[in-house]
C-alpha positions in Angstrom: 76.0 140.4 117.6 77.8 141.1 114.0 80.9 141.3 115.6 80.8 138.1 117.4 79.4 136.0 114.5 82.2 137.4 112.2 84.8 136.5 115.3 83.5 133.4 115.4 84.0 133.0 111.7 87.6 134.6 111.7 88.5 132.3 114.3 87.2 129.1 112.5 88.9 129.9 109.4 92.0 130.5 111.6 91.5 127.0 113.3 90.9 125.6 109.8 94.3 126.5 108.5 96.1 125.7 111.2 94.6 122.2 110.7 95.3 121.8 106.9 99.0 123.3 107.4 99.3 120.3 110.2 97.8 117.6 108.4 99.9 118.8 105.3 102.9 118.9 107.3 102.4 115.2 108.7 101.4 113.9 105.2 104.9 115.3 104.3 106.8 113.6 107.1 105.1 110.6 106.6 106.3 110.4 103.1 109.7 110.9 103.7 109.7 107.8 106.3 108.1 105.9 103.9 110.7 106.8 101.5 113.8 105.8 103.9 111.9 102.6 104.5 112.0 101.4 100.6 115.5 102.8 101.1 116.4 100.4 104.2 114.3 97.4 102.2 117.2 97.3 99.4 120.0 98.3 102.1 118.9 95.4 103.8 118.7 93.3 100.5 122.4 94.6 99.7 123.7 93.7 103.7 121.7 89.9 102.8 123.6 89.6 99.7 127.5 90.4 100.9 127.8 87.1 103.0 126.8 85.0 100.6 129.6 86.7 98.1 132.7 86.4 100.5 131.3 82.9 101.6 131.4 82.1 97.7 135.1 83.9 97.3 136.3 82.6 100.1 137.1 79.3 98.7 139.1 81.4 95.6 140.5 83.9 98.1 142.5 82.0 100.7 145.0 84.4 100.8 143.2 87.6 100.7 141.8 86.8 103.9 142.3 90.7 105.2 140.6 91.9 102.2 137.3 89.6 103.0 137.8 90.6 106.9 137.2 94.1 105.4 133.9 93.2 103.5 132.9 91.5 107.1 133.6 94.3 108.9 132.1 97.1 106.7 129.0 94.9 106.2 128.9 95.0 110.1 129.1 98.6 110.3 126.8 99.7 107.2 124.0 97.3 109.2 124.5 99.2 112.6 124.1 102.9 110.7 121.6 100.8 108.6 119.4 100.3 112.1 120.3 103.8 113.3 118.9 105.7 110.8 116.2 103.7 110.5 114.8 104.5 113.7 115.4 108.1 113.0 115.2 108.9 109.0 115.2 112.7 109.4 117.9 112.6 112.3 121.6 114.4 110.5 123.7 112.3 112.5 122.1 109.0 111.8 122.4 109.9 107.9 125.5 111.3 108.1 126.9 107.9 109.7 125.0 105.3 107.3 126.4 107.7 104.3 129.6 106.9 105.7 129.2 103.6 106.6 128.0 102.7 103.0 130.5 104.3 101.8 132.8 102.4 103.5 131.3 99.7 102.5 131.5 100.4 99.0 135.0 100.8 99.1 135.3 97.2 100.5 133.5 95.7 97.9 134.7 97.6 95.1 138.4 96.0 96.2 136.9 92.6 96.7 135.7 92.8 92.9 138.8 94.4 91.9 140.8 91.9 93.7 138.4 88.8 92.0 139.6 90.0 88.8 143.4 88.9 89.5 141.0 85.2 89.9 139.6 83.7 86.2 138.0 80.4 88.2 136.2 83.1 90.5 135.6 85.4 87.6 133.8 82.5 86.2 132.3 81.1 88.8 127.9 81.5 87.9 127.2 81.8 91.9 129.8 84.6 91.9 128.5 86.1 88.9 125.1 86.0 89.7 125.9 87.5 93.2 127.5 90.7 91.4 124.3 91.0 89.4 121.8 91.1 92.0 124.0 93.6 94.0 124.3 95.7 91.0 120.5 95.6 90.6 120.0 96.6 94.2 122.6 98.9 94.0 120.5 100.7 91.3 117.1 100.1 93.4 118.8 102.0 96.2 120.4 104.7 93.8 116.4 105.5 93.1 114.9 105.3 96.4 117.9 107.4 97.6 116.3 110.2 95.0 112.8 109.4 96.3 113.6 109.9 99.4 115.3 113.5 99.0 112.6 114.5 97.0 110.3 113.6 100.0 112.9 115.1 102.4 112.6 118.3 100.0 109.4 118.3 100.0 108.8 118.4 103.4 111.6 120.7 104.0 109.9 123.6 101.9 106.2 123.1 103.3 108.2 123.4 107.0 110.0 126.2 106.7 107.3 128.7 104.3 105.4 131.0 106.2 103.0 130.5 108.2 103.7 126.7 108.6 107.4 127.3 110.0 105.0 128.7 112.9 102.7 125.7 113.0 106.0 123.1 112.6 107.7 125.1 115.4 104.6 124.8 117.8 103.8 121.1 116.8 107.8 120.4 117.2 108.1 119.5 113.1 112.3 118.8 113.3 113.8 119.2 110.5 115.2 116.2 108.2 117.9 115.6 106.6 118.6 115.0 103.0 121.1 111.7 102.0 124.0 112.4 100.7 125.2 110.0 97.4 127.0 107.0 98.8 130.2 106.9 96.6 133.7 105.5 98.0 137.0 107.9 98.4 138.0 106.8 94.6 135.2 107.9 93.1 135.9 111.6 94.3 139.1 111.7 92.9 139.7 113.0 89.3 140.3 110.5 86.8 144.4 110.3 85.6 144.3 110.9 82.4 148.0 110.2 80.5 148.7 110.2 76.2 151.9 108.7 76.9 
């Protein structure tokens, strides 16, 4: 009769951590997709935001139509990867192409800035300017929910894979996630020039 009730026990306690390791390990999942969606909020905010700024420097920028084709067309694909990774926020592939697609992105606009310098009545325009404000704000919005979210992707990564919940996460199919990589443009990765002549 001992035996049994201390069976009985050893299997409750043995039921009971399996429990709290799968409620932990949902708690942690859960957190990370609530950390990609504050992420897509301001991705969403920045994708609003880019029609209204070629719309506005398209009157300035007559002939630097390829240049705001470009913007169009990287706004277009950062929205798509945008959707796609939403759906899936741990999925590598879906991360790996709105990192890309962002980046691509970035690259556009930093040209269309760079190329609304050669402009002073676009440079002063207020609608212009106040455009390039908000995306910088949002810019800086999605900069810290990026970090949120691979905290939370950390997070969850370590509670998955210590032992004994990489056995519970591998019965209970926990995938793994994947952490965002910085969204920075092909110039930013080069070393800056630096000349004393």
């Amino acid at each position: 009769m001992a035996a049994l009730i201390v069976i009985g026990v050893l299997a409750l306690v043995f039921v009971g951590a399996v429990v709290g390791i799968y409620n932990g390990l949902v708690s942690a999942r859960n957190q990370y997709k609530n950390a990609f969606a504050q992420i897509d909020v301001q991705l969403k905010r920045r994708h609003d935001l880019i029609p209204n700024l070629v719309e506005t420097a398209k009157g300035y920028l007559k002939h630097e139509r390829e240049t705001l084709e470009a913007v169009i067309a990287a706004r277009s694909g950062a929205v798509d990867a945008s959707k796609r990774a939403a759906d899936n926020p741990g999925d590598p592939n879906a991360m790996q192409n709105l990192t890309q697609a962002e980046g691509v992105l970035t690259g556009a606009l930093g040209r269309l800035f760079a190329l609304s310098e050669n402009y002073p009545d676009l440079k002063a325009n207020t609608t212009m300017n106040q455009l390039m404000e908000e995306l910088t704000s949002t810019e800086n919005k999605i900069s810290f929910a990026r970090q949120f979210f691979n905290d939370a992707v950390t997070s969850y990564k370590v509670m998955r894979e210590k032992f004994p919940n990489n056995i519970i996460a591998g019965m209970f199919n926990f995938a793994d996630a994947q952490l965002l990589e910085p969204i920075e443009s092909p110039q930013e990765r080069r070393a800056p020039q630096v000349s004393f002549t």
